[in-house]
RODO-2510 file (C-alpha; in nm, 4 decimals, decimal comma):
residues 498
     n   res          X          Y          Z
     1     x    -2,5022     3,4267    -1,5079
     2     x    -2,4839     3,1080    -1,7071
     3     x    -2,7715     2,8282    -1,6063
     4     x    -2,6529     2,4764    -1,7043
     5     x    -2,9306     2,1961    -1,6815
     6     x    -2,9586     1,8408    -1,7557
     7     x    -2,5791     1,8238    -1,7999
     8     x    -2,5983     1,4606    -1,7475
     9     x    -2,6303     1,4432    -2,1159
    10     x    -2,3136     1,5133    -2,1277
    11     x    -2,1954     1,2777    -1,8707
    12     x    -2,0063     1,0514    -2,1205
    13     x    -1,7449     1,2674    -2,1938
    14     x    -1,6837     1,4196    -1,8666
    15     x    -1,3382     1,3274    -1,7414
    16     x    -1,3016     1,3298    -1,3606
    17     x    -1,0748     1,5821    -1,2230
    18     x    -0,8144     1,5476    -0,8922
    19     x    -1,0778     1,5205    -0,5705
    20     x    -1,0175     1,8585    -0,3205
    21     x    -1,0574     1,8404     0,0586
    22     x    -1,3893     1,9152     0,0277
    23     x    -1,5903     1,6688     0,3104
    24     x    -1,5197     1,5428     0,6104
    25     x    -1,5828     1,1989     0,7885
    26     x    -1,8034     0,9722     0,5148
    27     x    -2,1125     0,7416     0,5709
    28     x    -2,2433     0,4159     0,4768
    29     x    -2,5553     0,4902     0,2482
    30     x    -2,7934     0,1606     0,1980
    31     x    -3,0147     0,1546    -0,0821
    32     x    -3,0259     0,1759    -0,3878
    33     x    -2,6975     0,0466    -0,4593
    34     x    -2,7298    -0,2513    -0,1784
    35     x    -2,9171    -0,4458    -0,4747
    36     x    -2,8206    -0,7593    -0,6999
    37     x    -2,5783    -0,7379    -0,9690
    38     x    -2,8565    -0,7405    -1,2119
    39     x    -2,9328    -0,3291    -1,1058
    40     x    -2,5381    -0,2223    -1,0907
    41     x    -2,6372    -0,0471    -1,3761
    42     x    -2,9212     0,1530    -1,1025
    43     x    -2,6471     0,2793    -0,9052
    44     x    -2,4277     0,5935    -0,9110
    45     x    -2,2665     0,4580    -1,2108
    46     x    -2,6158     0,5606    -1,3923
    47     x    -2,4361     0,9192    -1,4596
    48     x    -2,1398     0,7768    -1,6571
    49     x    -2,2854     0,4870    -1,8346
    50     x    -2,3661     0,5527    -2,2286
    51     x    -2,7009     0,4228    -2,3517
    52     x    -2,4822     0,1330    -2,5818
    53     x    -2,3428     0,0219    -2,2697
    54     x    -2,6975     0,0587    -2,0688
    55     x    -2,8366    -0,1240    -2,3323
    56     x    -2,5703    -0,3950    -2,3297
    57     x    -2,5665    -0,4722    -1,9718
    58     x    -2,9566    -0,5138    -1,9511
    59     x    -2,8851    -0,7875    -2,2313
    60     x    -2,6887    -0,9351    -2,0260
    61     x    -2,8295    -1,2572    -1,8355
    62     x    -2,5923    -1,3964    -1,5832
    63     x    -2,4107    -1,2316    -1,2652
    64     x    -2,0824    -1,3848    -1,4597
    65     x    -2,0952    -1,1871    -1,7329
    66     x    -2,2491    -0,9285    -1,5571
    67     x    -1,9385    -0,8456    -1,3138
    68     x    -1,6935    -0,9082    -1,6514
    69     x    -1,8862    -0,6377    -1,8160
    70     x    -1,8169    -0,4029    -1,5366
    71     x    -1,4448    -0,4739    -1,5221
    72     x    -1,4885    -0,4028    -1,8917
    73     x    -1,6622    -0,0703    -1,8300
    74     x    -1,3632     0,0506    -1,5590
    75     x    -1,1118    -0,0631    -1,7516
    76     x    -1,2244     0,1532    -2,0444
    77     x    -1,2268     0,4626    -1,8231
    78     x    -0,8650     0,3897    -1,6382
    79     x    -0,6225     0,6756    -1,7613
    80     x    -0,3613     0,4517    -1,6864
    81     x    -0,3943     0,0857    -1,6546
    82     x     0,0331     0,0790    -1,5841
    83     x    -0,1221     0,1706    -1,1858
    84     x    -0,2480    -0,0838    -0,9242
    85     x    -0,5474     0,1348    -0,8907
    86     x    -0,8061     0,2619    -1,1452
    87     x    -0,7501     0,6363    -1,1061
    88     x    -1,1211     0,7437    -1,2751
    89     x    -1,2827     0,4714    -1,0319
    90     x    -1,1375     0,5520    -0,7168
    91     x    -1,2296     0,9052    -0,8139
    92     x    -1,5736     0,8491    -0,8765
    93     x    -1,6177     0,6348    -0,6048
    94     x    -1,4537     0,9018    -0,3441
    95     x    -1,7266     1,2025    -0,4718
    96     x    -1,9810     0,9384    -0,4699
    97     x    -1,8992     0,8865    -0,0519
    98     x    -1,8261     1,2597    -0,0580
    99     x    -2,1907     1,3598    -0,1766
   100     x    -2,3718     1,1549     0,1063
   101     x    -2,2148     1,3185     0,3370
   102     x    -2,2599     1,6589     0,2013
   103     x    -2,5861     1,6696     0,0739
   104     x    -2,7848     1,4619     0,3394
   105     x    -3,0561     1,6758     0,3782
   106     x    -3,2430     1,5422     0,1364
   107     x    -3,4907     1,2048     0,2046
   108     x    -3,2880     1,0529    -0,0448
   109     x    -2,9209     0,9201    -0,0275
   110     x    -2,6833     1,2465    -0,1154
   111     x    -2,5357     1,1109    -0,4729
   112     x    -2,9177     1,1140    -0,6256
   113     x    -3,0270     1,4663    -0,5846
   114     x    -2,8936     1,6848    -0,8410
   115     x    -2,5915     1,8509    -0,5999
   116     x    -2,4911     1,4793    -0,5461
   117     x    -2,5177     1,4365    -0,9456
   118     x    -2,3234     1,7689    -1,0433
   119     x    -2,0774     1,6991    -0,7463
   120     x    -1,9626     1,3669    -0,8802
   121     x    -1,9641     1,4459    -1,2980
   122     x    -1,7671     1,7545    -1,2158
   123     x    -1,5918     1,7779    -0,8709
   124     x    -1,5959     2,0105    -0,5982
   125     x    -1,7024     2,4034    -0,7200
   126     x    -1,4302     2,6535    -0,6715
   127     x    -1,6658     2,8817    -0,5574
   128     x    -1,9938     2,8452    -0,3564
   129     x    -2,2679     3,1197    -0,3588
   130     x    -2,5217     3,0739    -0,0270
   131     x    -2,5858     3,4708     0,0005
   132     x    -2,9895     3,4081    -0,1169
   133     x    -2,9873     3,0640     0,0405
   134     x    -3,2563     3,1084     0,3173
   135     x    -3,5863     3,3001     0,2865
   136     x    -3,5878     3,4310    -0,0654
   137     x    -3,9372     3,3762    -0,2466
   138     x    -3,9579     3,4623    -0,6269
   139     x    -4,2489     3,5543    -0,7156
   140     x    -4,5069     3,2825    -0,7814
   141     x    -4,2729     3,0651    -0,8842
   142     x    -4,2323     2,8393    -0,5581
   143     x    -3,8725     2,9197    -0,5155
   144     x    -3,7651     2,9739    -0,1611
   145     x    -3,4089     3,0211    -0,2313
   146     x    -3,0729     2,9895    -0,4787
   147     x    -2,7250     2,8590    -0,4166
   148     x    -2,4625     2,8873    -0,6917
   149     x    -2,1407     2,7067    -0,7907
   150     x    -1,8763     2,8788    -1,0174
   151     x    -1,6274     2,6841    -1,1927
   152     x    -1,3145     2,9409    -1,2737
   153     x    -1,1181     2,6215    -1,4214
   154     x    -1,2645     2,4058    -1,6824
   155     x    -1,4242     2,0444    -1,5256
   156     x    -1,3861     1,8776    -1,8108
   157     x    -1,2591     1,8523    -2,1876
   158     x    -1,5464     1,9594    -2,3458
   159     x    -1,6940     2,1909    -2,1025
   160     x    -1,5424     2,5767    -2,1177
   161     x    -1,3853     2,7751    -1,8247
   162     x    -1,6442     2,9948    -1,6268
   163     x    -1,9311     2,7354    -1,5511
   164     x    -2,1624     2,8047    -1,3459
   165     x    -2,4530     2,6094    -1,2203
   166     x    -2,7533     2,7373    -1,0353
   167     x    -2,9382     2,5771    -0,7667
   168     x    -3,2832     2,6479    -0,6713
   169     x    -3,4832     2,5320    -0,3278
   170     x    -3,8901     2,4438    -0,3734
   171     x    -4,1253     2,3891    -0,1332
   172     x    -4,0389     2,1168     0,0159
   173     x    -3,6857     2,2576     0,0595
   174     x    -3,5266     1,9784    -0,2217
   175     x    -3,2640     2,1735    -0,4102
   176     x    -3,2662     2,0987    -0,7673
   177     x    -3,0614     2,2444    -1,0322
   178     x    -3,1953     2,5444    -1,2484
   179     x    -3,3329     2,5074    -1,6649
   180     x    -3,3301     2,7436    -1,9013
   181     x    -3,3710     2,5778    -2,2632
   182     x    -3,1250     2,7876    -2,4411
   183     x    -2,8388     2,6549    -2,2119
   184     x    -3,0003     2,3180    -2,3217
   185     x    -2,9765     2,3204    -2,6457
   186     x    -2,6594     2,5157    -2,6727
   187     x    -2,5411     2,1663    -2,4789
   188     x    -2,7057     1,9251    -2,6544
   189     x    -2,5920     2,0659    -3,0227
   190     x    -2,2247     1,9455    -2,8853
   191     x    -2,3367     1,6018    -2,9842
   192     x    -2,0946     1,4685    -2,7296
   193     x    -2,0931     1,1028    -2,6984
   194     x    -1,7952     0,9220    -2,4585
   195     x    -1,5818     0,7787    -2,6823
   196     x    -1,6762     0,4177    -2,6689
   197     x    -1,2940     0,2574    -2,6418
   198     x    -1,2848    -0,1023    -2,6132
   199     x    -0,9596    -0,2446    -2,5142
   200     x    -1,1005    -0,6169    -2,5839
   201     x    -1,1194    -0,5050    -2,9632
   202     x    -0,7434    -0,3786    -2,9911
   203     x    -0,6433    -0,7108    -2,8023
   204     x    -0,5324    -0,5279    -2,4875
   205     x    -0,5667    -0,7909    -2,2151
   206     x    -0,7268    -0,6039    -1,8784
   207     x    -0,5233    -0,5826    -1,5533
   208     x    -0,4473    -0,9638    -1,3782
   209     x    -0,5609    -0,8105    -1,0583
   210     x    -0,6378    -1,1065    -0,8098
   211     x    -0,9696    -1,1981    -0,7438
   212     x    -1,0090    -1,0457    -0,3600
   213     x    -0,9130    -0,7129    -0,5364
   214     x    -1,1618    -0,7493    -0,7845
   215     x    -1,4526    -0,8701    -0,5449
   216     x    -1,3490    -0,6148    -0,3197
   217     x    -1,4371    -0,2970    -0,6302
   218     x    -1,7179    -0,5275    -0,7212
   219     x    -1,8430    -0,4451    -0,3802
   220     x    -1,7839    -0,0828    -0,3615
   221     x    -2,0223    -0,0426    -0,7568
   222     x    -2,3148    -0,2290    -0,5251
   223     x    -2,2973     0,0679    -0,2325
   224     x    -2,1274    -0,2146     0,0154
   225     x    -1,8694    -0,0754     0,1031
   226     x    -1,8211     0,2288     0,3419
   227     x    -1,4715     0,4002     0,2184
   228     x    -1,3450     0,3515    -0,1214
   229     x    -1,0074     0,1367    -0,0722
   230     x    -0,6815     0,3202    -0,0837
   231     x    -0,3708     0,1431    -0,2357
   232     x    -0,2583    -0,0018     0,0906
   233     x    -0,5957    -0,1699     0,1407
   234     x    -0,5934    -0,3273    -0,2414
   235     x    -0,2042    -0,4521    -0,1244
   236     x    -0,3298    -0,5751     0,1693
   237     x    -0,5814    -0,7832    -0,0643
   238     x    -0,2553    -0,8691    -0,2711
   239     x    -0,0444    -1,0246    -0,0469
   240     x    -0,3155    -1,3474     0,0377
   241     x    -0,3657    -1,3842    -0,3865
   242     x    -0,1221    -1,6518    -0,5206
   243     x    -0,2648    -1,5570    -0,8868
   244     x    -0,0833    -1,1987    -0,8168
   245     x     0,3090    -1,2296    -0,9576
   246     x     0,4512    -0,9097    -0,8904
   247     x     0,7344    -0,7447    -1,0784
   248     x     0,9712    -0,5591    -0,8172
   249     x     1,2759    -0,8032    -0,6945
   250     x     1,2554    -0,8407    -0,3403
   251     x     1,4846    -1,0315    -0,0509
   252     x     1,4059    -1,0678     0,3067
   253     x     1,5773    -1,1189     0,6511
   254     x     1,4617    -1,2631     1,0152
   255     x     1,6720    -1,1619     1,3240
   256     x     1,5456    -1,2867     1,6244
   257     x     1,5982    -1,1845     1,9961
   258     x     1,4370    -1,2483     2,2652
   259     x     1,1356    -1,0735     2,4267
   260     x     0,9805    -1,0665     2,7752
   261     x     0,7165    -1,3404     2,8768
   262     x     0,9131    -1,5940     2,6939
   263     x     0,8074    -1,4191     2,3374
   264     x     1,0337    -1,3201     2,0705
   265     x     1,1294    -0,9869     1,8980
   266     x     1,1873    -1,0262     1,5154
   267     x     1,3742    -0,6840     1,3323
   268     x     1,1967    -0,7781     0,9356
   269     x     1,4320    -0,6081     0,7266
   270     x     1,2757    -0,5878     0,3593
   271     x     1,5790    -0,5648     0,0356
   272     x     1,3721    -0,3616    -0,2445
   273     x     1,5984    -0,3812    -0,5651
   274     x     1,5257    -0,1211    -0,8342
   275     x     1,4984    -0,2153    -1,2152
   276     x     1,8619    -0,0512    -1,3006
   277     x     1,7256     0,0593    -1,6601
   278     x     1,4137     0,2298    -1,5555
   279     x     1,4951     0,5603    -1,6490
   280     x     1,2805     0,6911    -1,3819
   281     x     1,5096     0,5746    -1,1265
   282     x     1,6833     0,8184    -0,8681
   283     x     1,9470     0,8554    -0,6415
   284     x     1,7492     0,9766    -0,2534
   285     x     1,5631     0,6444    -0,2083
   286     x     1,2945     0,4412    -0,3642
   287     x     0,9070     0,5431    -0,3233
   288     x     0,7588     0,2740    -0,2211
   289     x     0,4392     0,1305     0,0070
   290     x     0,4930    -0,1783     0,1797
   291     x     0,2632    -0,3843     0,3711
   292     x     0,2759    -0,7541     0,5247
   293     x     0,0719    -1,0470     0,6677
   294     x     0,2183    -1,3127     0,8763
   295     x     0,0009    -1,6267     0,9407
   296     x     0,0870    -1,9098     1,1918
   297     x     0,1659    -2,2201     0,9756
   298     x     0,1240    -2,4282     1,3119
   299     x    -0,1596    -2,6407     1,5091
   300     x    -0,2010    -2,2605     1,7044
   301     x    -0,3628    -2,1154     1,4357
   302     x    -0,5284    -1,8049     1,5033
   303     x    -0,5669    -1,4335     1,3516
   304     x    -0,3003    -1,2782     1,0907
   305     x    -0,0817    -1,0438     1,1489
   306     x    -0,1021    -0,7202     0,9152
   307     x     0,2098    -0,4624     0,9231
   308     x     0,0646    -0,1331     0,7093
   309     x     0,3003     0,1171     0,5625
   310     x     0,3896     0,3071     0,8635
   311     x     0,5369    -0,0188     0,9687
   312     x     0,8063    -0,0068     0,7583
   313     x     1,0605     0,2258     0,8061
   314     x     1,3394     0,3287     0,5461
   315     x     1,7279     0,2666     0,6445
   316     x     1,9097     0,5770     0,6341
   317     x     2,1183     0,4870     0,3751
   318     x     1,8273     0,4653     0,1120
   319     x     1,8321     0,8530     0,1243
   320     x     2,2241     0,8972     0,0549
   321     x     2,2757     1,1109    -0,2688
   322     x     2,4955     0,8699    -0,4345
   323     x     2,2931     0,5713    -0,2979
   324     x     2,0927     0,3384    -0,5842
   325     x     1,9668     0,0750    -0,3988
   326     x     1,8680    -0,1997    -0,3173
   327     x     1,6859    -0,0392    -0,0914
   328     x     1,6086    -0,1084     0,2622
   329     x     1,3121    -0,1327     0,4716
   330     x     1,2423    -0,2430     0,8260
   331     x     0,9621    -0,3511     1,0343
   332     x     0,9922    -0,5001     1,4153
   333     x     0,7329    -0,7382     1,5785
   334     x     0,6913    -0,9563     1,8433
   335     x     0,5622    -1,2819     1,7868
   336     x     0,5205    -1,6230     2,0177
   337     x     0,7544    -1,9125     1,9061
   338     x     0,6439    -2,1127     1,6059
   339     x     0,6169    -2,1600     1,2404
   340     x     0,4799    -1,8472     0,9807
   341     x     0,3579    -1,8085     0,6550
   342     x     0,4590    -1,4097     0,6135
   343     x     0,3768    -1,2112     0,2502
   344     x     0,4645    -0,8724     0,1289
   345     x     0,3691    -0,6495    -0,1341
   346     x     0,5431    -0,3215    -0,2838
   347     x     0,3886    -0,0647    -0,4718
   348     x     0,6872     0,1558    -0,6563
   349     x     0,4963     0,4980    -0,6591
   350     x     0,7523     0,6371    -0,9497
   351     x     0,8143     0,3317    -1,1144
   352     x     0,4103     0,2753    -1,1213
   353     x     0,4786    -0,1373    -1,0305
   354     x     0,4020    -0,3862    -0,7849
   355     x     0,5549    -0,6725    -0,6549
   356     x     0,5015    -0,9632    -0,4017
   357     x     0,6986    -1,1591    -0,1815
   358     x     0,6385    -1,4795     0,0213
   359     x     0,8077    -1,6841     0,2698
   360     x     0,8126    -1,9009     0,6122
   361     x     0,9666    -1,7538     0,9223
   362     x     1,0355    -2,0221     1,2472
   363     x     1,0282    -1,8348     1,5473
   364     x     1,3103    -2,0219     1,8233
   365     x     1,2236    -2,0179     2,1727
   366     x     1,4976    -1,8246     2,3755
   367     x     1,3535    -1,9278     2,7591
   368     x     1,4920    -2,1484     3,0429
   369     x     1,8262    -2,1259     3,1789
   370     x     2,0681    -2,2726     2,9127
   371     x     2,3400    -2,0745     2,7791
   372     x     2,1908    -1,9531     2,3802
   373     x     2,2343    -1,6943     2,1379
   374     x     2,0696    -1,5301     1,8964
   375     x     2,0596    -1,5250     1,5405
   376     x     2,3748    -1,3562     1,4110
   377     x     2,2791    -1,0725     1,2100
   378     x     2,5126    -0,9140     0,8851
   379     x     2,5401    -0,5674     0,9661
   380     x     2,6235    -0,2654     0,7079
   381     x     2,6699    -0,0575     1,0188
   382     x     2,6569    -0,0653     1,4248
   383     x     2,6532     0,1812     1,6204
   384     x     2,5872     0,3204     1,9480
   385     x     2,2231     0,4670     2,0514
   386     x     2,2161     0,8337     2,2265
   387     x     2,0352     0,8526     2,5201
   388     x     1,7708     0,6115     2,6445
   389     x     1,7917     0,3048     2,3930
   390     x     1,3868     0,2848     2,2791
   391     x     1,1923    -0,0299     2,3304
   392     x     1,1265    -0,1711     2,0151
   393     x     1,2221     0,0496     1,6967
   394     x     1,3384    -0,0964     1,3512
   395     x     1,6964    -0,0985     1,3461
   396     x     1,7560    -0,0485     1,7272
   397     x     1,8543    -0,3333     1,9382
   398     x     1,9253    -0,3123     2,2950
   399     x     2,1322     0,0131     2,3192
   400     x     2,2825    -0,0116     1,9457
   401     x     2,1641     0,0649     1,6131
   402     x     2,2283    -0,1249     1,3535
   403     x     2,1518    -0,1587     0,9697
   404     x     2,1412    -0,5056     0,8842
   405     x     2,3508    -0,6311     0,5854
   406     x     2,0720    -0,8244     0,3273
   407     x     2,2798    -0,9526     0,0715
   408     x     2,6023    -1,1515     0,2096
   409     x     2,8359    -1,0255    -0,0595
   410     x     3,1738    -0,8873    -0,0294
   411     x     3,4525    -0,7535    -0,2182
   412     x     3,8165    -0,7865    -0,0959
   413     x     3,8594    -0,3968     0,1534
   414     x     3,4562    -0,4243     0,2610
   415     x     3,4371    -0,4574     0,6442
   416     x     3,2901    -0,7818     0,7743
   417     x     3,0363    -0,7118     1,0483
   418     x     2,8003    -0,9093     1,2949
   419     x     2,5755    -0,8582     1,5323
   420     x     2,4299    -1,0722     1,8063
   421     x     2,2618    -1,1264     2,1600
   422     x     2,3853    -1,3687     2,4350
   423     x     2,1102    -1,5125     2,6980
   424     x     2,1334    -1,6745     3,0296
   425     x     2,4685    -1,4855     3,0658
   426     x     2,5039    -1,3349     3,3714
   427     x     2,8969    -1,4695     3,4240
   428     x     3,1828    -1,3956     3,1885
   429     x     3,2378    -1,5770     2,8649
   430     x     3,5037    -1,6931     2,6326
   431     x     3,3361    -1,6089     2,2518
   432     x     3,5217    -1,7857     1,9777
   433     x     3,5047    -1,6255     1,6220
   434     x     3,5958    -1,9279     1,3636
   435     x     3,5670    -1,8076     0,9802
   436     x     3,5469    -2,1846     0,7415
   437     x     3,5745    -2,2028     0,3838
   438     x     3,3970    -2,4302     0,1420
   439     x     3,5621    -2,7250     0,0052
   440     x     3,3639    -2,9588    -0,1886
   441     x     3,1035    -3,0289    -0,0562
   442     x     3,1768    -2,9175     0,2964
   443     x     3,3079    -2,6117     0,5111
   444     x     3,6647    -2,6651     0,6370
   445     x     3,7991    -2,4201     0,9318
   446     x     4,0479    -2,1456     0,7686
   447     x     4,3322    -1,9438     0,9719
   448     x     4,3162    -1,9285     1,3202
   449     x     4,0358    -1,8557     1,5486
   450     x     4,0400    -1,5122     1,6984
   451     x     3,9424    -1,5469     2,0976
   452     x     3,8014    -1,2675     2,3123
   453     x     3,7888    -1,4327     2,7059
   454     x     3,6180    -1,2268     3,0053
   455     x     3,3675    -1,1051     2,8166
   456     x     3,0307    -0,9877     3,0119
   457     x     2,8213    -0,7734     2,7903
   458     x     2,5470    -0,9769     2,6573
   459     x     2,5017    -0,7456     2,3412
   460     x     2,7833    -0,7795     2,0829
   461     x     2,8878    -0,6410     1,7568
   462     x     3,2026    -0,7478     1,5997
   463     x     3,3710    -0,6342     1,2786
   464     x     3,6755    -0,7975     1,0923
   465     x     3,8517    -0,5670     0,8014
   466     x     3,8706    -0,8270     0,4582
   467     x     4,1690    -0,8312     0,3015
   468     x     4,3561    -1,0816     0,0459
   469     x     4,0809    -1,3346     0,0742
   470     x     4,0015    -1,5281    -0,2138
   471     x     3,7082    -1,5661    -0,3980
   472     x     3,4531    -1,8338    -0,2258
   473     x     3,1658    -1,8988    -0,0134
   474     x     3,2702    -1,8983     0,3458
   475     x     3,0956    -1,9403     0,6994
   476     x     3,1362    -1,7602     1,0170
   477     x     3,1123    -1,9712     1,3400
   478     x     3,0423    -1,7701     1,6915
   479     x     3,0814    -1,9898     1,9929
   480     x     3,0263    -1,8990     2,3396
   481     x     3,1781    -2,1049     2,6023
   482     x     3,1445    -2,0813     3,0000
   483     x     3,4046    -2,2006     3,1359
   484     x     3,3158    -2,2056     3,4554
   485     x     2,9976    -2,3913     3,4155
   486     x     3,0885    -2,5617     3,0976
   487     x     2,8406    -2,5217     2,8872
   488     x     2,8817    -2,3450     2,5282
   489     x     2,6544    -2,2500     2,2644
   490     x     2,7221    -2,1742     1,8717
   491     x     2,5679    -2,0047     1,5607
   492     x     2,6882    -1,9907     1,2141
   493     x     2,6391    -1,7358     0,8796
   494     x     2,7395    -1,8008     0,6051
   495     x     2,8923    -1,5331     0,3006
   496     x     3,0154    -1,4814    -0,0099
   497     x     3,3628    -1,2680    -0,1420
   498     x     3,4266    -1,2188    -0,4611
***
């Protein structure tokens, strides 16, 4: 049996390996990383740091320059700075949670005794040894028991296959890990030293993350936060930072219906174009995480709205074979009438980017009595839903399904299609369908209208094959006349053929 002691000596080199499902539900640990900037250093972060950079940072005499050294410090460590998230830090930070939850039996918080130390330099053992664990003495040593971790695989670059570390309880029943002075100085001889990579000195610029992100990490190296943030939490952060320009080409659409209680259902649909040279792109649909905020931009005022991921659902199309975007994603809310501010942010999991989108969004009012409709809605398809029609689901509305048409292109053979709801309709209608074409710097009416008349469904989806139509932007006009009551109501669209 190899002993292995004082391996934090040999901290600076030790890369961090993939984290296992080794722990369960983590907790909040105070002290002694709730302290000021000025004892970062004190922290967890005490097992990676070299003694240049130790020495540095106690050099250092303002909280400024303190929290741009430790962006310094991460950023040497990220394996890949291309990635919203630093890989090693998220890493260490997860074992760090991971070992106060595991090793809590101690007086002092679970990433300072030496399990907690071992656990987060070299990840979770592949084997754990508790046979002599409770009521072994040895001799007059004071040892009341042992506890061994194997390594089969190798932890890290400059550590072998076949470690194993040995554990030993004392009196007092604190495990600490085992010496033996030839392991020691077989270790120290290495002369390992982490290889002190500046990106400042090659002129690499570090990551333009926005400041919330940043304050957000800052927090997690000082012990105040509970969970280490996932990706969706540090987009989340993203989409309120106007310093954050993403890269990933987005479009957005608003349909609006109308809810119960005089709110108003809004189907978000979400156009994610792919970079057409990035060779890692694929036919099956993008990989992406999406989340949202919607503020009211109005006297009301009052929380944000956040959608997450699972908000967001793909269109069925984005996972067609021959299919290469843009990609489409959908989320459905309800929201009372009234002016938003609304932000996204993508993460492309292959393509290793991010981008941002933001926008307004004025939610109508569809109440009282008057004859109204709703926004028309460009459709790629419509179709009927089996069975009982859900709710609210994105890309079902009433008792059809339909994938909304984001960019309002056509080519001469596509098939124009609309969607729409009528309100306050319980008679027949006449619905007029007017196409116009632009002519300086107007819309004139072209052909003649097509007129449907005893029409009672208040859901409608229409279609219209295009053929022979020349090349120009055009509108479509839907009016809905009663003519028994004479009232009338009318929405446009407008498109483009090529």
């Amino acid at each position: 049996m190899v002993l292995l002691a004082t391996l934090i000596i040999m901290a600076f080199a030790v890369p961090l390996l993939p984290h296992t499902a080794y722990a369960t539900q983590a907790r909040k640990t105070t002290d002694p990383t709730e302290q000021p900037l000025e004892r970062w250093r004190e922290g967890p972060v005490r097992y990676i740091i070299t003694s240049d950079e130790d020495r540095e940072y106690k050099g250092i005499q303002s909280d400024e320059q303190r929290a741009r050294f430790i962006e310094i410090f991460w950023a040497r460590r990220d394996p890949d700075a291309r990635t919203l998230i630093n890989e090693y830090r998220k890493e260490f930070w997860d074992r760090v949670v991971t070992s106060n939850t595991l090793f809590s039996e101690s007086a002092k918080p679970g990433w300072k005794t030496d399990m907690g130390r071992y656990y987060i330099l070299l990840g979770p053992p592949d084997d754990r040894d508790t046979s002599q664990e409770q009521g072994q003495t040895f001799g007059r040593t004071g040892i009341r028991g042992a506890i061994v971790w194997r390594y089969r695989r190798s932890p890290g670059d400059h550590i072998g296959t076949g470690l194993t570390l040995v554990f030993t309880s004392d009196a007092s029943g604190e495990w600490r890990i085992s010496s033996d002075p030839t392991v020691v100085e077989q270790v120290l001889s290495g002369n390992l030293q982490y290889p002190g990579f500046d990106p400042l000195t090659f002129g690499i610029p570090l990551p333009q993350l926005p400041a919330r992100i940043t304050e957000m990490q800052l927090l997690l190296d000082l012990g105040r936060l509970e969970v280490v943030p996932s990706t969706d939490d540090l987009l989340t952060a993203i989409v309120t930072a106007e310093e954050f320009f993403g890269v990933i080409p987005f479009s957005a659409r608003y349909d609006v219906f109308a809810a119960d209680g005089g709110r108003t259902f809004v189907a978000i649909t979400l156009n994610i174009h792919p970079d057409p040279l990035d060779p890692k792109r694929r036919p099956g649909g993008g990989d992406y995480l999406i989340v949202g905020r919607l503020d009211r931009d109005d006297a009301q005022g009052g929380s944000p709205l956040f959608l997450k991921e699972q908000d967001f659902q793909p269109s069925a199309q984005n996972a067609m074979a021959d299919y290469h975007g843009p990609y489409i994603y959908q989320a459905v809310v309800t929201l009372d009438p009234g002016r938003y501010r609304i932000a996204f942010a993508a993460y492309d999991r292959a393509a290793r980017k991010t981008g941002t989108f933001s926008d307004t969004l004025d939610v109508p009012v569809f109440t009282g009595d008057a004859l109204s409709l709703s926004s028309l809605c460009l459709s790629e398809t419509i179709e009927p839903v089996q069975g009982e029609a859900p709710v609210r689901e994105p890309y079902v509305i009433g008792h059809l399904k339909v994938t909304p048409r984001l960019i309002p292109t056509y080519r001469n053979g596509d098939v124009f299609a609309v969607y729409y709801q009528i309100y306050s309709a319980a008679r027949e209608l006449d619905i007029e369908y007017q196409f116009l074409v632009r002519q300086g710097n107007g819309y004139v009416p072209i052909g003649n209208p097509i007129l449907y008349r005893a029409v009672s469904f208040p859901a409608q989806g229409w279609s219209f094959p295009l053929r022979d139509w020349p090349s120009s932007d055009f509108k479509l006009r839907v009016t809905v006349s009663d003519p028994a009551g004479g009232e009338s109501a009318s929405r446009e669209i407008g498109f483009k053929v090529l």
